[in-house]
N, C-alpha and C positions, 0 to 999 in steps of 0.2 A: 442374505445380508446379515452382519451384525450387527449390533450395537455399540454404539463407541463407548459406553461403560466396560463392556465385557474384557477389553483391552489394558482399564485400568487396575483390575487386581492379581494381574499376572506380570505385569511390566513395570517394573522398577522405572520413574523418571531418573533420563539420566541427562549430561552433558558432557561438553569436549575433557572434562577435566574434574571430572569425579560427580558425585550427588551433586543436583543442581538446591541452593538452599534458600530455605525462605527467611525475609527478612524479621522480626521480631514483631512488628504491625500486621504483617501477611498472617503470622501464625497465630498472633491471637484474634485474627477475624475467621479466619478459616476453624481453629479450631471453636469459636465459638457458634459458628453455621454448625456445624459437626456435631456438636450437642444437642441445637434448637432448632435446626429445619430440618423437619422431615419430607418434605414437600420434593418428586423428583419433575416438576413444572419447570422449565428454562426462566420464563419469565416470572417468577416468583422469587425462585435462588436469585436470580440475579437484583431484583430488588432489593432482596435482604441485604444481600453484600452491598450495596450502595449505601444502605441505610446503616450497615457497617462502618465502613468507610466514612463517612460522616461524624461517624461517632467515635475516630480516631485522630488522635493524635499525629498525622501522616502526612506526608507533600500532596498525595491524594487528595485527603478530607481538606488541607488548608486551599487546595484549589478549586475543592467544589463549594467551601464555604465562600470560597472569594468572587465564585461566580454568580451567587445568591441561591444553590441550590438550600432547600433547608430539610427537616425532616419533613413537612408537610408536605413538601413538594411531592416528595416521591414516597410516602410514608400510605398511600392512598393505592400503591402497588403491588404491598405484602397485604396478603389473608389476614394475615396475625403481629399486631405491632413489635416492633422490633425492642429487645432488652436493652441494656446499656450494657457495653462490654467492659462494665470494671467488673463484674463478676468474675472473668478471667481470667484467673492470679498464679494458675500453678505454670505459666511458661515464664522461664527466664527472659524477663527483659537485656538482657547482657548478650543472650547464646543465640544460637540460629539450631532449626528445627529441621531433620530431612525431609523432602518434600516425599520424598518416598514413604515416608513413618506416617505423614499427616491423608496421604490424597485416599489413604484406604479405608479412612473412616468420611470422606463425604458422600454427600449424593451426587447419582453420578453425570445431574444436569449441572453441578458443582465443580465437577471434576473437568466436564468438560471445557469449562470456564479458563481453571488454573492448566487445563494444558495450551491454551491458547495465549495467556500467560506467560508461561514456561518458552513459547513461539519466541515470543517478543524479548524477553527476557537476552534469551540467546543470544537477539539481534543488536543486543545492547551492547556494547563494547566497554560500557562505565562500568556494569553491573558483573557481582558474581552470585547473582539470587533473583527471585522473585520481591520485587518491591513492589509498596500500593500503586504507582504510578502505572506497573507491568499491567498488574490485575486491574487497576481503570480502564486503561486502554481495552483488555480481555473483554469484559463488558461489553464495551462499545461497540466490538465487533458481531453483534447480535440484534436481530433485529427485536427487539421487547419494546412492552411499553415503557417503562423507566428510560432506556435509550432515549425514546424520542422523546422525553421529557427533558432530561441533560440537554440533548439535541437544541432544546428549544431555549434553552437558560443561555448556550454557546460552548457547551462543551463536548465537544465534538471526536470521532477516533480517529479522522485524520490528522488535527492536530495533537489530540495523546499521543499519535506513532512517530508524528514528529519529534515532540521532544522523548522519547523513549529509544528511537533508536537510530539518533546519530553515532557516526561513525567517525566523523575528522577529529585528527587530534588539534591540539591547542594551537593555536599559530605562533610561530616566534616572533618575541617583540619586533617593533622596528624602527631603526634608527631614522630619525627625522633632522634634517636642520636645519633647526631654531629650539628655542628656550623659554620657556614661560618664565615671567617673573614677574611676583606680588605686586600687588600696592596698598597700601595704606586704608584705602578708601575705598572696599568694594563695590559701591554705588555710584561712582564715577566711573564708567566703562571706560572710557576714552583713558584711562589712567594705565590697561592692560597693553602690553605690549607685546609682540613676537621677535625676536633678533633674527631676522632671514632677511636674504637678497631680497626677496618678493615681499612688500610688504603684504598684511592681514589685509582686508577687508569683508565685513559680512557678505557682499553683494557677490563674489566667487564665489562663495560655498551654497548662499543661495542657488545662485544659475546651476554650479553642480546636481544640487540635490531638487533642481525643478523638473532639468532633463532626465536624473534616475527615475521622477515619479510620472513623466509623462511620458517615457518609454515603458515603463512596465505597466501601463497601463495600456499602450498601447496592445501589448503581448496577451494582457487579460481578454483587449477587446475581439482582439483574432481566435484566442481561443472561443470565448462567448459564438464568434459567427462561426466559424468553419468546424468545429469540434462538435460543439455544444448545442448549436443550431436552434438559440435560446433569445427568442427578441426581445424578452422583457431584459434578460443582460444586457444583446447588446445595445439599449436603450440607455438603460441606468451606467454602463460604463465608458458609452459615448457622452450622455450630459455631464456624467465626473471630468471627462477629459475639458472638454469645455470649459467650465467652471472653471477648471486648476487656468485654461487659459485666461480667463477674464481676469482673476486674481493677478498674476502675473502684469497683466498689463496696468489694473489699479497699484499696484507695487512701482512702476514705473513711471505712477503719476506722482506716487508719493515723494519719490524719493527726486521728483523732477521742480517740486513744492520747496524742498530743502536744497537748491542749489546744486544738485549732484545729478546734470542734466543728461547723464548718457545713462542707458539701461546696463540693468546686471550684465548683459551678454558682452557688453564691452570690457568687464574684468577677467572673461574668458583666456584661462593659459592653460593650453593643451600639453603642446611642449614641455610647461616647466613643471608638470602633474605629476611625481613618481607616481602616485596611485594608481597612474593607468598600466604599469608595467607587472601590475601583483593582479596574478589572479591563482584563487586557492584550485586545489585537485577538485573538491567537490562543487564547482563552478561550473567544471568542466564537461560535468558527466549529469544526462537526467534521464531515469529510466522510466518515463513514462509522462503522459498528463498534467498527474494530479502531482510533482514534479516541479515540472514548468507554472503550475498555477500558484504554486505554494514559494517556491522562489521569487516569484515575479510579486506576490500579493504581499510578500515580507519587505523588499525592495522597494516598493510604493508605501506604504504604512513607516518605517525607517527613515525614507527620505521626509515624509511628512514631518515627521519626529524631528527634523534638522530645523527644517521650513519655519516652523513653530516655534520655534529654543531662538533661531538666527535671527528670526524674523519681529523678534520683540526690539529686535537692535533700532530698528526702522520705525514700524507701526505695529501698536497693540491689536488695531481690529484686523491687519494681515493676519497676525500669529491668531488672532482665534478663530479665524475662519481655518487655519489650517488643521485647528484642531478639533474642527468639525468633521472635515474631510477625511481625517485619519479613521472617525468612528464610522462614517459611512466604508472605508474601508475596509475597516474590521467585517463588516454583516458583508460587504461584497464577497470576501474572502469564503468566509463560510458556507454563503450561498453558495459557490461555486465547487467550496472540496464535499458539498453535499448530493453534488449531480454525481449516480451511478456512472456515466459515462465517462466523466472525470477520474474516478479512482478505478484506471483497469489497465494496466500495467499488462498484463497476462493477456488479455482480450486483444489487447491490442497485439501482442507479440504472435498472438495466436493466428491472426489474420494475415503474418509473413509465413506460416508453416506453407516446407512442401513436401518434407518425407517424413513420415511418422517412421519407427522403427517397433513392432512388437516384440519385449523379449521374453521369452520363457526358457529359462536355463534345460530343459529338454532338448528343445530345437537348436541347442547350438555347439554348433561344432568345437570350438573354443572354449574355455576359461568362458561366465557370462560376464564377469567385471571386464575380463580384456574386450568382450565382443564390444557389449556397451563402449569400452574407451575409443575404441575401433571405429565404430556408428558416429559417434560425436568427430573425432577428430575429420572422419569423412562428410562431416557438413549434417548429419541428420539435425532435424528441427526443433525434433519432439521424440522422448524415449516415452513407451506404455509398457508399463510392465503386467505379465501377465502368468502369474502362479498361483491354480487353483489348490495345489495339494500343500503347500507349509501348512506347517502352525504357524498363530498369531505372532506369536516374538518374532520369529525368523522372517515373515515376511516387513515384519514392521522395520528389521535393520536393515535389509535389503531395500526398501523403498527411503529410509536414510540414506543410506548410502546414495542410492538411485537417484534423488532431489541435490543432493551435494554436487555430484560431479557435473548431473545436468546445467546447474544454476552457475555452475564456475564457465561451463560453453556456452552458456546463455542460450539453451534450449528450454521446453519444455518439460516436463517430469508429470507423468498422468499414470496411476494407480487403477486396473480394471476391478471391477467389480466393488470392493470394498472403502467405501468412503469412510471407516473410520479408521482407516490405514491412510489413506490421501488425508486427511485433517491432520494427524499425530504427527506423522511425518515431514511434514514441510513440503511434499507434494505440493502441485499447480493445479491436479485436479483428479476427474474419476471418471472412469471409463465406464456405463451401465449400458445393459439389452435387455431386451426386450421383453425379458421375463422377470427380470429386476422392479426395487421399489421404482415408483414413480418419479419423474425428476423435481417435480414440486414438494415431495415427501425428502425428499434427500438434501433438497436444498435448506428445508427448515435447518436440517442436522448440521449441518457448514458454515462455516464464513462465508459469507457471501461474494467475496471475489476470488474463491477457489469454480474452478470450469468445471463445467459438468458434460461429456461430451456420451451420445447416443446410436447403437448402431442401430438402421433400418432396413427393411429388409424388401422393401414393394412401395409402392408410389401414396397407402394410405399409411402405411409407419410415419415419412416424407412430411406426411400434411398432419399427423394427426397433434394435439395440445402438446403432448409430450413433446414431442420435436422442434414445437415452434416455441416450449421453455429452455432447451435445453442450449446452451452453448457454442457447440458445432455436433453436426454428424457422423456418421460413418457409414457410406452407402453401400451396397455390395449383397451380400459375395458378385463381383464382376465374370472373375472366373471360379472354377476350383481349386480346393483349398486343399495342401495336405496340413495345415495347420490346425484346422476345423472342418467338421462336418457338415454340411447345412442340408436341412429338407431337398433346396430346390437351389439352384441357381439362378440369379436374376436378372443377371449378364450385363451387357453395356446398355442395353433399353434401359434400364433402370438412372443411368444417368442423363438424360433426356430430361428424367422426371423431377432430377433435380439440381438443374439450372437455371429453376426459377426460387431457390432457396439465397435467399439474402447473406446470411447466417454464413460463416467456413462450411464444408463437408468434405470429407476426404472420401474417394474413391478406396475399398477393398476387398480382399478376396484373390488370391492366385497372383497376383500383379509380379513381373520378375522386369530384366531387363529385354525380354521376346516381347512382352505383352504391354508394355509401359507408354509404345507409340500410339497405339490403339486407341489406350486410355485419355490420351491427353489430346488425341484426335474426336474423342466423344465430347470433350469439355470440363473435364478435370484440371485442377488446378492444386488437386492438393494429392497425396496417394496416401497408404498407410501399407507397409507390407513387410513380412516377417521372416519364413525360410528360406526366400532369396538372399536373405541377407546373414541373417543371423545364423545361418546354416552353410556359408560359403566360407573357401578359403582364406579370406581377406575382406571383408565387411565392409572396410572403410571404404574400400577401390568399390565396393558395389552403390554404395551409399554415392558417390561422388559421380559415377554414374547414370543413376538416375534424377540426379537434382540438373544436367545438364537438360535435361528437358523441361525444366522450369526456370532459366534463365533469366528469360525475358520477362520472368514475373513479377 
């Protein structure tokens, strides 16, 4: 195994469109770690940078001040207290720095920070660099004590990734009609007017925005029971729902006090709503969980936000209870993008795999970019790639590549043996055996929602710690292999042994389309197999092939 340092003084960061560059904030905190931490501790660099951050001038530092982080807070993290970074002074505040020039003088639990950074960075679609918010977010993806400190103030990296890496562009205005126009007297509501067929009333936009927050609350509470499997949620998101109904109907009293005897629901106009005919691309699509929890928890919090503003039109103690609910809200929220179960995008997608493909540009008959396009466009699930003999650089662009094309078929992308190739890359995860680091040792090295999958070789691999950390398996060799060598064969007993494994495991070892009924007659659900495929005339037709035996899954 390497080291994920090793990688960075021979590899240029790069990106789609030249040096990826850091922002003028980025470069004078990195370069001032570079001078003063000598320290290669994950959780120490990363404190310091915090303590950095802080101490800047930045959208960063102005959001960890806003959330009450202070130096104290986290100041209790670094060995050695942090400088003040106006010492500074030789970067151009004006220019931007290469990151390539900067990343070779950190350390290299530093480094691995800003490549995770650089991750995110990419993802951004506003950005052409590294800015503080990149590098926050980079942090966060770590498990340290600083993190869980942030963690505990409310700053958290599912929402850093949220704001860091939207994708929709701007929406075009929209034509509305009706007309605002002034009055005199701002403190006479009744003085505002709309020119529309329909006339205004608070009590529409109320019922609007009562139904956005009791539906997405409802969506939180399904998640809490059937996802999350969390009774303290669905406790606390059942008695919200509640509440939001009891208010509602004291609204109904109020407004039954003032002469205005029918309930909001009777301002209800469906029909004459354009609003319901707009709905944006990013609406439409949610690639996972934490997703849906995050949509739905912003949609409740918003609506609240309406509830409140609208609700002062009526009754004061309406509008502040709404504005209680909002902050219960908010901690609801967090609670929830803090469950591991919630942010797994991958894990979950892992759990529809049914044909792995292993490639090793040896084994293949073809071109191995055409095999790979070959694999994918024939339905493979999951590409591993597997090339013991490159050099570093060569395999790192190959597994770029490799995560690109996978992520566009919306497979897999899984990197054997070398996790700081699977990190760098934008890899899904890393293939380790059983003579590799441990997987609780590999996982410290990672983001935590990259997969870490194992292969086993006998019913106590199966059972043993390692197995029962790791992600999914790889059971086998089934049959013989001309891809690999093995001691002994384990055959199809071995799958017997484990059908009591919760976790995915794919079946492998020899598996082609002679031997594939057998497999799936033992209790396999998943396979993983390589110069049947990657070594046949037509990859894809083999691929498509054997996913028919998975059909029904």
């Amino acid at each position: 195994m390497h080291k994920i340092g090793q990688l960075f003084g021979d590899i240029e960061l790069r990106c789609d469109h030249g040096d990826l560059l850091l922002t003028p904030s980025v470069s004078r905190i990195l370069q001032y770690v570079a001078d003063s931490c000598r320290s290669e501790d994950l959780a120490e660099c990363a404190a310091q940078l915090v303590c950095s951050l802080l101490d800047e001038e930045s959208l960063a530092g102005s959001l960890l001040r806003s959330a009450g982080v202070t130096p104290a807070n986290v100041g209790s993290h670094c060995s050695a207290p942090a400088k003040e970074l106006s010492s500074v002074t030789d970067i151009d505040a004006a220019g931007d720095v290469s990151a390539a020039e900067m990343i070779q003088r950190l350390p290299i639990a530093v480094a691995r920070i800003v490549a995770e950074a650089r991750r995110i960075a990419r993802q951004d679609l506003r950005s052409e660099g590294i800015s503080s918010e990149h590098l926050l977010a980079a942090i966060l993806q770590f498990n340290t004590p600083v993190c869980r400190t942030l963690y505990q103030q409310g700053v958290t990296a599912e929402l850093m990734l949220a704001n860091c890496t939207r994708s929709e562009m701007a929406a075009e205005p929209i034509t509305v009609p009706f007309t605002l126009e002034s009055a005199e007297d701002v403190s006479n509501v009744e003085q505002f007017r709309m020119s529309s067929e329909m006339p205004y009333t608070p009590a529409r936009v109320l019922d609007a925005c009562m139904n956005r927050a009791r539906e997405g609350i409802r969506v939180l509470e399904d998640c809490a029971r059937f996802v999350m499997d969390d009774a303290a949620l669905i406790r606390e998101l059942k008695d919200f729902r509640h509440r939001l109904a009891v208010l509602e109907q004291k609204l109904a009293t109020v407004r039954a006090d003032r002469a205005q005897s029918h309930s909001i629901v009777a301002e209800r106009d469906v029909s004459g709503d354009f609003g319901t005919e707009l709905t944006g691309s990013v609406e439409r699509i949610r690639h996972g969980t934490m997703d849906i929890v995050h949509a739905n928890s912003k949609r409740v919090q918003e609506s609240l936000r309406s509830l409140e503003e609208f609700g002062k039109l009526i009754s004061p103690d309406f509008s502040g209870e709404m504005k209680q609910l909002r902050y219960r809200a908010y901690e609801i929220h967090q609670r929830m993008l803090m469950r591991g179960d919630c942010n797994d995008f991958r894990r979950q997608r892992l759990r529809r795999v049914n044909v792995c493909v292993l490639v090793t540009e040896e084994g293949c008959r073809h071109a191995w970019k055409q095999v790979v396009e070959s694999c994918l466009q024939g339905g493979a699930d999951m590409i591993q790639l597997r090339e013991k003999n490159l050099d570093d650089q060569e395999l790192l662009l190959r597994a770029e590549w490799l995560a690109q094309v996978c992520h566009e078929a919306n497979a897999l992308c899984i990197v054997n043996d070398r996790s700081d190739v699977a990190y760098l890359s934008g890899a899904d995860g890393v293939h380790l055996g059983q003579h590799d680091c441990q997987v609780r040792d590999i996982r410290r090295l990672i983001s935590p929602d990259l997969l870490i999958g194992l292969s086993t070789h006998n019913a106590a691999d199966i059972e043993s710690a390692d197995a029962r950390a790791a992600d999914y398996l790889g059971v086998g060799p089934v049959f013989p292999s001309i891809t690999k060598e093995f001691d002994s064969i384990a055959g199809l007993e071995l799958l017997d042994a484990a059908k009591c494994v919760t976790k995915p495991w794919l079946a492998i070892g020899g598996i082609d389309q002679n031997r594939v009924e057998r497999v799936v007659e033992a209790g396999a659900r998943r396979i993983a197999v390589s110069s049947a495929v990657i070594g046949a005339e037509e990859p894809g037709r083999i691929v498509r092939t054997l996913r028919e035996w998975f059909n029904g899954d």
